[in-house]
C-alpha positions as CSV (number, residue, x, y, z in Angstrom):
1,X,14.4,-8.6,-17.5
2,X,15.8,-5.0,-17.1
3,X,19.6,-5.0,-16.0
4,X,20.6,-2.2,-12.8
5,X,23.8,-1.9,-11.2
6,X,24.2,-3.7,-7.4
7,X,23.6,-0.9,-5.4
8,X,25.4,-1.3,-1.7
9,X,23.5,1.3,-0.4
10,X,20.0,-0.7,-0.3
11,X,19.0,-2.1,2.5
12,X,20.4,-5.5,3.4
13,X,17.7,-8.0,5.1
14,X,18.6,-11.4,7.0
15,X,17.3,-14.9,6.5
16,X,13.8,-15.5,7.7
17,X,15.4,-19.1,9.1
18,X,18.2,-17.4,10.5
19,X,19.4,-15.5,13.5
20,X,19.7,-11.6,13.0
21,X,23.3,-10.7,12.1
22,X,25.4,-8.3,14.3
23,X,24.5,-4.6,13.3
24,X,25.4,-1.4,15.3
25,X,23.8,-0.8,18.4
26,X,22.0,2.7,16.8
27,X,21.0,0.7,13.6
28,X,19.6,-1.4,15.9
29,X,17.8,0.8,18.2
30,X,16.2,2.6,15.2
31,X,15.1,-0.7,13.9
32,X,12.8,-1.3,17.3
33,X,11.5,2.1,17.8
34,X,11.2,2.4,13.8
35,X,7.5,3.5,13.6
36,X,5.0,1.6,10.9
37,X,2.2,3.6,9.2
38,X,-1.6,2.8,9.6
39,X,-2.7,0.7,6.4
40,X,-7.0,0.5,5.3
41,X,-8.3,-2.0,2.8
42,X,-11.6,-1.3,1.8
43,X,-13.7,-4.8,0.3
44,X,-14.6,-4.4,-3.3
45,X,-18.3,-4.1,-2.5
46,X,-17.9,-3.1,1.0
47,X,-18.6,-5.9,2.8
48,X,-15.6,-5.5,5.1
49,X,-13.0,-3.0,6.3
50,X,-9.7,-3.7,7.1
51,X,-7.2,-2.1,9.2
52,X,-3.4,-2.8,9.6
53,X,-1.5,-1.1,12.6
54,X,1.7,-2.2,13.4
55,X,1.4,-6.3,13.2
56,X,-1.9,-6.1,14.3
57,X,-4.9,-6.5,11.7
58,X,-8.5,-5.7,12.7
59,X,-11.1,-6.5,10.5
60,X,-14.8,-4.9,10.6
61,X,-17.5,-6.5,9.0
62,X,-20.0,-4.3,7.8
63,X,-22.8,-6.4,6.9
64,X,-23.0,-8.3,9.9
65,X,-22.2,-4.8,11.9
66,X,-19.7,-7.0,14.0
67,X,-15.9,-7.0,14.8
68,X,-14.1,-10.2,12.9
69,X,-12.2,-12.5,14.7
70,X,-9.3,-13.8,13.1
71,X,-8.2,-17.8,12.4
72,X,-5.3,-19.5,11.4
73,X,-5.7,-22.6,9.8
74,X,-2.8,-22.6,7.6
75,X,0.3,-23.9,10.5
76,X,1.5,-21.0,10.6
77,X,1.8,-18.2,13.5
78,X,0.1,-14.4,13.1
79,X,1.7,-11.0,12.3
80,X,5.0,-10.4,14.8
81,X,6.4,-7.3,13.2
82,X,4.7,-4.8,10.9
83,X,2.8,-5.0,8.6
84,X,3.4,-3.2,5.0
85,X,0.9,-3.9,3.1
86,X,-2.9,-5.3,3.0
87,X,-5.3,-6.0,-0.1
88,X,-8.5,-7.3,-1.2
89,X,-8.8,-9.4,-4.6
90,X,-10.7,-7.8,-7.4
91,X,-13.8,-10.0,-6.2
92,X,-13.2,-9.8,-2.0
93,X,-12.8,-14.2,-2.1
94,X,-9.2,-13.2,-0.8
95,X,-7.3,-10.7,1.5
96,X,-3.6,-10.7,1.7
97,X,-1.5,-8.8,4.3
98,X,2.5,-9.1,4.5
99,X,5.0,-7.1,5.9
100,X,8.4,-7.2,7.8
101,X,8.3,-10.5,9.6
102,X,8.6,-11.8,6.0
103,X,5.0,-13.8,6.5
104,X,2.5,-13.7,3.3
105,X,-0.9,-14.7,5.1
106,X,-3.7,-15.0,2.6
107,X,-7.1,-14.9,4.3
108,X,-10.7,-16.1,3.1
109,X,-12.7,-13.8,3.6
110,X,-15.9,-15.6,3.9
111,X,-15.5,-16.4,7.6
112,X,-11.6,-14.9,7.9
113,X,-9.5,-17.7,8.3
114,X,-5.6,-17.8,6.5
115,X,-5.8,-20.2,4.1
116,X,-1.9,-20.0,3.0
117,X,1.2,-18.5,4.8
118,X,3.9,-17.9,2.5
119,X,7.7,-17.5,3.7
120,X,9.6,-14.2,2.1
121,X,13.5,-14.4,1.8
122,X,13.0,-10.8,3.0
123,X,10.9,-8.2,4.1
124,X,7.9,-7.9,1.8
125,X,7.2,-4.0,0.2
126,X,4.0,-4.4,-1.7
127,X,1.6,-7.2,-2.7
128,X,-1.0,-7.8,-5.5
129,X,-3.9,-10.3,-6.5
130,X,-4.8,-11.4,-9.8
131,X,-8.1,-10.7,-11.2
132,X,-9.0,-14.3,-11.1
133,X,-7.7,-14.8,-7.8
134,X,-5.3,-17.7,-9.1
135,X,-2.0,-16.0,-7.9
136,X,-0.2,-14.2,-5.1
137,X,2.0,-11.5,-6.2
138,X,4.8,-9.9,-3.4
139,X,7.6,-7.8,-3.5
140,X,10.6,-8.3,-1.6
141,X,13.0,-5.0,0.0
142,X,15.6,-6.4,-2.8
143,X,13.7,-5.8,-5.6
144,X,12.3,-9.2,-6.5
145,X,8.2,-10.1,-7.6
146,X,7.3,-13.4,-6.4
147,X,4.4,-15.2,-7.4
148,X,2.6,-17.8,-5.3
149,X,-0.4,-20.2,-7.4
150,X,-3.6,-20.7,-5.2
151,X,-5.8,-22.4,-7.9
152,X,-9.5,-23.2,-7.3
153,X,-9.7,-21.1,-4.3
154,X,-14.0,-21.8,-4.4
155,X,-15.2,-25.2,-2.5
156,X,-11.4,-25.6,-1.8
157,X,-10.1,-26.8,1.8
158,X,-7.6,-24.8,3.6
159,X,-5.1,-27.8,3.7
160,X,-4.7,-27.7,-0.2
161,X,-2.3,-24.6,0.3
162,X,-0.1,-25.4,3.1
163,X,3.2,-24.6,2.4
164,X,3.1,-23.1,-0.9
165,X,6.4,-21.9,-2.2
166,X,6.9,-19.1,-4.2
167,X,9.0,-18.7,-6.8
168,X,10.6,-15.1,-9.0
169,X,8.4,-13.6,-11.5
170,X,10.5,-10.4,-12.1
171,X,12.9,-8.4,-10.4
172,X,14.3,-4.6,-10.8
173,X,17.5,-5.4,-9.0
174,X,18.6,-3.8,-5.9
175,X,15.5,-1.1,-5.9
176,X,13.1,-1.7,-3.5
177,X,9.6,-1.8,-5.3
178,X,6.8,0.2,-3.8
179,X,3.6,-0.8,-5.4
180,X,2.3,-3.7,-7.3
181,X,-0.9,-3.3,-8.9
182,X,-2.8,-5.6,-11.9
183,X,-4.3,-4.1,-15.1
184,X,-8.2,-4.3,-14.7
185,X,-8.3,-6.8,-17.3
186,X,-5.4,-8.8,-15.8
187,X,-3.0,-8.7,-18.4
188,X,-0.4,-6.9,-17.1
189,X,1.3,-6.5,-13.9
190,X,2.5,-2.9,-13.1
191,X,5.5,-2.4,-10.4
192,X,7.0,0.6,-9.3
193,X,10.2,1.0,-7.4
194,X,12.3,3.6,-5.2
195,X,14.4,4.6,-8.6
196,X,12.1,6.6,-10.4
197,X,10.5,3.6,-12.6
198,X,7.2,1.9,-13.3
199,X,7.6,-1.5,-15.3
200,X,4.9,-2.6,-17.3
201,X,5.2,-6.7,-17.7
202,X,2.8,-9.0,-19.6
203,X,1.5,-11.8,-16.8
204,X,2.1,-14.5,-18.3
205,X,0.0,-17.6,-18.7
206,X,2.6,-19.9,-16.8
207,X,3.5,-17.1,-14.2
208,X,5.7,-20.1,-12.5
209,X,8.3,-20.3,-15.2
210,X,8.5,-16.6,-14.9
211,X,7.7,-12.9,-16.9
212,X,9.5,-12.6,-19.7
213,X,7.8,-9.8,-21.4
214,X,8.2,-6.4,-20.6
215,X,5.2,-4.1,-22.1
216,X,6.2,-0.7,-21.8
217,X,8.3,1.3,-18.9
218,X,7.0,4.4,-17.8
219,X,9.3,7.5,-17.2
220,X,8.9,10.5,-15.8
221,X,8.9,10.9,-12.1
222,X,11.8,12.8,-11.0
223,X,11.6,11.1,-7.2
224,X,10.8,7.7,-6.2
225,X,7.2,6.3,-7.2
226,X,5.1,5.7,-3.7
227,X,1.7,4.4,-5.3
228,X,-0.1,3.1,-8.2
229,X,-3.6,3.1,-9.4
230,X,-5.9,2.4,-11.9
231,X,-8.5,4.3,-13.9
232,X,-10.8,1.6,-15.8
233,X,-12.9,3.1,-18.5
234,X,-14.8,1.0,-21.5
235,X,-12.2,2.3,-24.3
236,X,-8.9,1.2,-22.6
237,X,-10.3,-2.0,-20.8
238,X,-6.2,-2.1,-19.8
239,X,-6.9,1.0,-17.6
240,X,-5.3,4.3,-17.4
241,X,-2.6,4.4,-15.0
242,X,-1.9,7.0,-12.8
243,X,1.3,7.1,-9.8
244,X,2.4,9.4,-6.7
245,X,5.9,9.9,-5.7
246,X,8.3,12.1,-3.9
247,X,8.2,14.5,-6.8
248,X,5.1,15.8,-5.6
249,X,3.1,14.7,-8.7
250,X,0.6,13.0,-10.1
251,X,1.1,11.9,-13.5
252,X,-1.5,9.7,-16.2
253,X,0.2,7.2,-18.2
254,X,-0.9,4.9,-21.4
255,X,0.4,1.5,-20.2
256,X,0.7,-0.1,-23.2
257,X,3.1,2.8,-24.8
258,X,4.5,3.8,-21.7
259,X,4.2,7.6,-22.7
260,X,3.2,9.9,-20.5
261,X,-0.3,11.6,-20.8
262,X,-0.5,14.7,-18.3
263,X,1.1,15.8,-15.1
264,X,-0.6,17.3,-12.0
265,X,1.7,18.8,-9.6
266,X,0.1,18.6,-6.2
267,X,3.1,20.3,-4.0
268,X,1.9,23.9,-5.1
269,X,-1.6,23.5,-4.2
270,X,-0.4,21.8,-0.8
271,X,1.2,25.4,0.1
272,X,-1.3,27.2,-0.4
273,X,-4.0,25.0,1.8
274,X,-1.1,24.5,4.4
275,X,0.4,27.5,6.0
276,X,2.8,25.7,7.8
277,X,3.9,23.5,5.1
278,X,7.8,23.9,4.4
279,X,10.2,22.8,1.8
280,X,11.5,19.1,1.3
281,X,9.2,16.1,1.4
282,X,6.4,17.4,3.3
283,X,3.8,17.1,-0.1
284,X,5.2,13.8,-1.2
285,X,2.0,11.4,-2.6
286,X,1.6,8.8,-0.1
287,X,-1.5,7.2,-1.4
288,X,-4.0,6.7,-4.5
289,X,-7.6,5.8,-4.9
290,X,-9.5,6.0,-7.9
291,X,-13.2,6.6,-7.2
292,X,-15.4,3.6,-9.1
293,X,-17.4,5.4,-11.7
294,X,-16.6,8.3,-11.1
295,X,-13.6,10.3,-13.0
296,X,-12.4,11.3,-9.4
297,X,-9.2,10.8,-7.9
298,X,-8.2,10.5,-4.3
299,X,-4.8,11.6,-3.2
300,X,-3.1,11.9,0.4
301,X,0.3,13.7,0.5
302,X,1.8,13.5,3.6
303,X,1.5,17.3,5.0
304,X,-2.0,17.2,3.8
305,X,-4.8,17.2,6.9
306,X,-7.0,15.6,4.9
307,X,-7.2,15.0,0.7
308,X,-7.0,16.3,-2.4
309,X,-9.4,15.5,-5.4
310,X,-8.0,15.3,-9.0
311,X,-10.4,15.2,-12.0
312,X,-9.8,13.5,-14.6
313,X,-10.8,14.3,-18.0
314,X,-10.9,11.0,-20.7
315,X,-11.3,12.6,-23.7
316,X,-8.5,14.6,-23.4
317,X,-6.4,12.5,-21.0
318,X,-5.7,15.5,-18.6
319,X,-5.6,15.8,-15.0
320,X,-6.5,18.9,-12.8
321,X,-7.1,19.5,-9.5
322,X,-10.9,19.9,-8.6
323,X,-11.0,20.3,-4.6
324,X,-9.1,20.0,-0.9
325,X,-11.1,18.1,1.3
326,X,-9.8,19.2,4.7
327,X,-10.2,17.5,8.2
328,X,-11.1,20.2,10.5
329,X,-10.2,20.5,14.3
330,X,-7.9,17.5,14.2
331,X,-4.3,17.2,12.8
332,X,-5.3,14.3,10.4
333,X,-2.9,13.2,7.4
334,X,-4.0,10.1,6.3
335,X,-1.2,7.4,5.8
336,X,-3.6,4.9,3.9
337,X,-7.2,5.8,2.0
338,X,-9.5,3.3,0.2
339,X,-12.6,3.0,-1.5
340,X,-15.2,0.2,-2.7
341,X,-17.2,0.0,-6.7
342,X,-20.1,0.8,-4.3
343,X,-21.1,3.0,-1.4
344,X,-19.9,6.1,-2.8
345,X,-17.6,6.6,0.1
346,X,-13.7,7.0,0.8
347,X,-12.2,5.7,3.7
348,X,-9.2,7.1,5.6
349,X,-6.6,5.8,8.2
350,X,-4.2,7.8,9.8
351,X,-1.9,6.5,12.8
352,X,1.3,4.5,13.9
353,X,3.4,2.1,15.9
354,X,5.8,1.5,18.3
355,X,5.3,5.4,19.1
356,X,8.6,6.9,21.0
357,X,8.1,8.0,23.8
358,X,4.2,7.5,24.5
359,X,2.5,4.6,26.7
360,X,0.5,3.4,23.6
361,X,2.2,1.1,21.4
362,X,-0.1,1.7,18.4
363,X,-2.6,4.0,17.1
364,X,-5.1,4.2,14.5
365,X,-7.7,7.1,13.5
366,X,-10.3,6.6,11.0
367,X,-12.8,8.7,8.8
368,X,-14.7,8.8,6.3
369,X,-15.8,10.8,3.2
370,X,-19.1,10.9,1.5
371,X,-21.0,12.5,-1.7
372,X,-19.6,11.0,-4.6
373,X,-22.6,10.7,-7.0
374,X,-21.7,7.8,-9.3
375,X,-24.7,9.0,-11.2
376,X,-23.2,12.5,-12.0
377,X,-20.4,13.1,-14.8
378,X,-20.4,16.8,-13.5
379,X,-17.4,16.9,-11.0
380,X,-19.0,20.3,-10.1
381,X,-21.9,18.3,-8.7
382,X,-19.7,16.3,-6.4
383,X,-20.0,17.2,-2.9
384,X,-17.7,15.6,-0.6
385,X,-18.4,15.7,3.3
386,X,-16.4,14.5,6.2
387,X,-18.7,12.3,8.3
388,X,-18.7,12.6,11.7
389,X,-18.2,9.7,14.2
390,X,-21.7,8.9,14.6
391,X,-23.0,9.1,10.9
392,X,-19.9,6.5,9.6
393,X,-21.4,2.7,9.1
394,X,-21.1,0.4,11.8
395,X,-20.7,3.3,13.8
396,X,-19.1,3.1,17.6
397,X,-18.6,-0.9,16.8
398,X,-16.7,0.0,14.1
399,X,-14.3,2.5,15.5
400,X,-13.7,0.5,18.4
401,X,-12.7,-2.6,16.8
402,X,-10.5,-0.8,13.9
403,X,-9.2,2.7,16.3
404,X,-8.9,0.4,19.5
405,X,-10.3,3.4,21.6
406,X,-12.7,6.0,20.3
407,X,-10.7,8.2,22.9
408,X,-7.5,9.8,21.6
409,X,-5.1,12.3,23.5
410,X,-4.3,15.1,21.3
411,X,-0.1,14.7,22.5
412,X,-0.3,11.5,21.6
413,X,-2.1,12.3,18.4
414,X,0.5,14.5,17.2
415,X,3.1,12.2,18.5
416,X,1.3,9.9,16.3
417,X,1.8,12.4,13.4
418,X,5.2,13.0,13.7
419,X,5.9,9.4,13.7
420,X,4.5,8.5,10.7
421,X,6.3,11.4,8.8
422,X,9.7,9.8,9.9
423,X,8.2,6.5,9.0
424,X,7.4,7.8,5.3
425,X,10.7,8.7,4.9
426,X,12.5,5.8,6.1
427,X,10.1,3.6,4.0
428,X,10.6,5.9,0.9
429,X,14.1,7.1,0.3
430,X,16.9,5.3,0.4
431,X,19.4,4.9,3.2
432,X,23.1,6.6,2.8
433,X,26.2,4.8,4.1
434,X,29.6,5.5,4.6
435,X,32.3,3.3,2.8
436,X,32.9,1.7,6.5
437,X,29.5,1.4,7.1
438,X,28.6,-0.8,3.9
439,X,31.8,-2.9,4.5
440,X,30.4,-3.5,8.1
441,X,27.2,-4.5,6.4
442,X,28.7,-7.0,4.0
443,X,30.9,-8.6,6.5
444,X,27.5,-9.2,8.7
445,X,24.7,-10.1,6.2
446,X,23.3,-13.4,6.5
447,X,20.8,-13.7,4.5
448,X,21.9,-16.1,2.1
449,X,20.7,-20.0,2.3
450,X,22.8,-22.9,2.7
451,X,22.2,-25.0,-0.8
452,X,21.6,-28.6,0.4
């Protein structure tokens, strides 16, 4: 495993078994008005969607055109703090959503009940399935990949994974990690962190004794990494991998090298679709999603009202910037965006919690993108459309049950806004202390376990 200085500046996180430790009273007030970014989760073959808002999760399902009702079967209690991160397995069987109550619910998603809660030491950052639905992968806020084995998930009874522990699979010590993703072809496990880096590590058949083998490490990004996604194509059945960060890029790598193939840098074409965009953070890559057969990629920066399109050329490994789909009349910068291998459509969230200030405690906004012609190699050909509320499936159902009112306030919209930019940051770059300040934080942490 990789070796990294302790760094007392990362955040410190107390025992899930234990009481909160003493903090200082503006720590602590930013901690319960600290806003939580809308999350989507689109199924595999669109079957479902899946919203996460705050620590509640609403789930739509789209063959059925009905809102899903939730049920937990596993002894455990549902979401009490936000949630970070939500995900479908390769094949939809399984949906896991995690966050900062330190809860790892695994759903089935044939009739949505939680098969498994897992308990995190600390506050989860980013989760992953494997491709043959065999194994739970988190990431805690101190670095750490855990892996949790759910074997036999078909025919099996939801008893069979009560208290499952996990155990460490990998860690990149003392940087939080941001995105966990698994090769298509389920080889590797690809983790990305708050320090610049993307580790590349060989899954290993006996993921419980731990990964030993480190691929490749790809570096390059100049800010932290936000996101990770794959490009699957018949010649590298590995994938292409391509990330986000703070540097305002894109960049294409070869995994199993680690070298970098092409950089697309997003932040200049952001000010020039933005007129009121300024200097700093504001074109940061908050999200990635790869468009199935197509060579399309979807990309949300966080000034952006709406996304930008990057083509991506395989014969010569390159990436360019095709188009700016932009949300009109509405101040919409999406916070999550996802896609299915069918439908030809790309879904959007934007929204936040615990909003300062504002009688609603969460909101959520949702659209919708259309004209992605799998059929057509010629990116020219593409023509993506914003749908409007009435032509998006499921329709006023669907917005009800993942928006929670089709009615928004425009103050509270762009309260909404400004909310999740703070949220961004807090979740991206890392906190700065004074010497007094991390001694206070040492003295107070108690988040490590009494050995029996």
């Amino acid at each position: 495993m990789e070796g990294a200085k302790m760094d007392a500046r990362v955040e410190d996180d107390s025992s899930n078994t234990q009481e909160d430790a003493p903090m200082e009273e503006s720590e602590q007030n930013n901690k319960d008005t600290e806003a939580s970014p809308a999350l989507i989760s689109v199924h595999p073959t669109q079957n479902s969607v899946a919203v996460a808002v705050g620590s509640d999760l609403r789930v739509f399902n789209l063959l059925d055109d009905c809102a899903v009702s939730l049920t937990e079967e596993s002894g455990g209690a549902y979401h009490n703090d936000s949630i970070r991160c939500i995900k479908y397995g390769t094949n939809g069987k399984l949906f896991v959503s995690a966050g900062d109550d330190k809860l790892v619910k695994v759903w089935s998603t044939d009739c949505w009940r939680c098969i498994s809660t897992v308990v995190s030491e600390k506050r989860v950052s980013a989760v992953a399935i494997s491709n043959d639905d065999h194994h739970i992968c988190f990431a805690d806020k101190f670095g750490v990949v855990w892996v949790v084995d759910l074997p036999g998930v078909d025919g099996t009874e939801a008893s069979s994974f009560l208290n499952k522990k996990a155990v460490p699979l990998l860690a990149h010590y003392c940087s939080i990690i941001t995105s966990l993703e698994f090769s298509p072809d389920g080889r590797f496990i690809v983790s990305a962190d708050r320090d610049f880096k993307i580790r590349v590590t060989v899954f290993p058949k006996k993921p419980l004794d731990g990964a030993h083998e480190i691929q490749s490490f790809c570096l390059g990004h100049t800010e932290f990494v936000s996101c990770l996604a794959f490009i699957s194509t018949p010649d590298s059945p590995q994938g292409i991998l391509v990330s986000g960060g703070g540097d305002s890029t894109v960049r294409m790598w070869d995994i199993i090298s680690g070298s970098l193939l092409d950089t697309c840098e997003v932040g200049t074409k952001v000010e020039q679709v933005e007129s009121d965009a300024t200097e700093g953070n504001c074109s940061t890559v908050t999200d990635i999603c790869t468009i199935a057969e197509c060579t399309l990629i979807a990309v949300a920066i966080q000034s952006l009202r709406g996304i930008m399109l990057l083509t991506c050329d395989l014969p010569s490994r390159t990436l360019s910037v095709t188009k700016v789909v932009s949300i009109v009349g509405e101040n919409f910068v999406p916070t999550s965006i996802g896609s299915s291998i069918s439908g030809g459509l790309l879904w959007m969230v934007t929204g936040a919690s615990k909003l300062r200030g504002s009688d609603v405690s969460s909101l959520s906004r949702v659209k919708v993108i259309s004209g992605f012609k799998k059929s057509s190699p010629n990116t020219s050909e593409q023509e993506p459309t914003v749908l409007a509320d009435g032509e998006i499936p499921g329709r006023a159902k669907l917005l009800e049950k993942l928006q929670g009112s089709i009615s928004i306030d425009e103050k509270v919209f762009l309260a909404a806004a400004d909310a999740v930019k703070t949220a961004m940051c807090n979740l991206l770059i890392k906190k700065q202390y004074s010497d007094e300040k991390r001694e206070f934080r040492k003295r107070t942490r108690n988040d490590k376990k009494n050995k029996q």
